[in-house]
N, C-alpha and C positions, 0 to 999 in steps of 0.2 A: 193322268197316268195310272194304269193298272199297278197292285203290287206285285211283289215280285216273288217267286217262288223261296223259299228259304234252300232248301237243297239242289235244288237245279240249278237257283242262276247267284244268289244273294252270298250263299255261303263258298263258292268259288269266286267270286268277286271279290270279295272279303281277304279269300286267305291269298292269291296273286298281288292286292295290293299292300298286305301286310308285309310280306317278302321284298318285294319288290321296293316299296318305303323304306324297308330298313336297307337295304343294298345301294340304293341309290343318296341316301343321309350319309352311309358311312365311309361310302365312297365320292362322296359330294359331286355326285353327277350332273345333277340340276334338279325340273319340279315334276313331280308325280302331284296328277289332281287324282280324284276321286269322281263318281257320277253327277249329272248336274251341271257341270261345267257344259257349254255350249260350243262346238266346233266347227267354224266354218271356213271354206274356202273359197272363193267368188271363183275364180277359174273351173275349178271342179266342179259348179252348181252344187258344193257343201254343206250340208245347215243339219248335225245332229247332235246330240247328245253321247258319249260313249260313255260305255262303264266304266274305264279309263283312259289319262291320258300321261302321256311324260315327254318331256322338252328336257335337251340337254341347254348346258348353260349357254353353252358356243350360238344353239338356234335361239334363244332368247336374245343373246348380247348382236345377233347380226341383223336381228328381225326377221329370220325365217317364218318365225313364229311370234306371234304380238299376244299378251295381252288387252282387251281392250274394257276401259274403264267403266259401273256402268254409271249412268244422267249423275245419280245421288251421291256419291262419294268417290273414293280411289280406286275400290276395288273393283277386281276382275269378277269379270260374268260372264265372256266370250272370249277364246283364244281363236284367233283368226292367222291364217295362213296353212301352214303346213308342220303338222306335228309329229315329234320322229317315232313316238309308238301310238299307239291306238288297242284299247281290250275290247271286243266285243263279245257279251256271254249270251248264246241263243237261248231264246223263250219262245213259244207255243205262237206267241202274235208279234216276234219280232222275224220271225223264222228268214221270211224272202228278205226282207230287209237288209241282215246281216250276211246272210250268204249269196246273195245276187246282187243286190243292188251296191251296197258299202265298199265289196271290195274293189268294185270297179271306180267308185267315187274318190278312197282313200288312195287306189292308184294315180288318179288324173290327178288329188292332190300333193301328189310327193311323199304318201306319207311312209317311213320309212321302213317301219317294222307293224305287220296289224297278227295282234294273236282272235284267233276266233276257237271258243271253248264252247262245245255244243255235251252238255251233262244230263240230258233228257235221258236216256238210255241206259242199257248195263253196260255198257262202257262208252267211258268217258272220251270225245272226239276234240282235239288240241290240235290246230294247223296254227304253226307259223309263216307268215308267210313275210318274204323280202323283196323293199319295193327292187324292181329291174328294169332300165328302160320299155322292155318290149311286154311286160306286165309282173305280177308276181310272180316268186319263186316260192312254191311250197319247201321249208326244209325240209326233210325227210327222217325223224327219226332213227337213232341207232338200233340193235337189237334191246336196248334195257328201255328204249324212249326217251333219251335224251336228245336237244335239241342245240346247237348253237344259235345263240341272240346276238346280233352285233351290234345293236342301240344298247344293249345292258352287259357286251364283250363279255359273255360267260354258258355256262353250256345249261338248260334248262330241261326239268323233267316236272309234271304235274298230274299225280296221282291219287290217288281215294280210294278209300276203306269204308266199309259200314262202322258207324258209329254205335255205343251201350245201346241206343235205342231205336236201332236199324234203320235212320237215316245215312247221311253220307259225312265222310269229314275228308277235306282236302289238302294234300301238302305239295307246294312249291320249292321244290327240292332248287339247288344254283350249286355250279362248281367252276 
């Protein structure tokens, strides 16, 4: 794996799954992983990696979504099935992958809510998108850029500023 940009992809990464950790902890939603984790779905010909993922407790307790253990001990290494969010942050050599190929992928898997955050540019590109039988649904931002989530039932906006030393710094506004 190549690294990852610090201001394009790492530090919006970062600050969605910080928010998003703490909302789903204090709300006791279920589990938010982080990257690294392995996602697959056999029906959707699935097998990647996301920047994020989160399962409510409901898709863990029914098996929508599994855990699966890896050879050496208890823990997880692959959550297999269908997970109810998915983050995807565009990079430079993920670019086709996350916007042509995944969301058609994340479709045929169920998966229920996929955000794709493209921060290459002067402005910052946020599509939410809601699984719908007949494909997704972009939500459409308001006039301020708020969005409703209905895997995390609350209205989302994701914004950025130049930082003291004219990179970028991003906040994960929830109401």
């Amino acid at each position: 794996m190549s690294p990852e940009k610090a201001n394009q992809h790492n530090d919006v990464k970062t600050e969605i799954a910080r928010v998003l950790g703490n909302l789903v902890k204090d709300r006791n939603l279920g589990k938010l992983h982080g990257d690294g984790l392995w996602v697959t779905n056999d029906q959707a010909d699935l097998s990647n990696e996301a920047d994020a993922t989160f399962n409510l407790w409901e898709s863990l307790e029914t098996g929508r979504i599994q855990l699966v253990t890896s050879p050496d001990d208890d823990d997880g290494i692959e959550m297999r099935g269908s997970p109810d969010w998915v983050l995807e942050v565009v990079s430079n050599s993920s670019e086709r992958k996350d916007t042509v190929w995944l969301p058609d992928a994340y479709h045929a898997a169920a998966v229920r809510e996929y955000w794709l955050v493209d921060a290459r540019g002067e402005q910052i590109d946020f599509t939410l998108h809601v699984w719908r039988p007949e494909g997704f649904e972009i939500i459409q931002p308001d006039n301020d850029g708020w969005r409703k989530s209905e895997v995390f039932n609350c209205i989302v906006c994701l914004d950025r500023e130049r930082d003291r030393i004219g990179g970028w710094t991003y906040e994960l506004l929830i109401r």
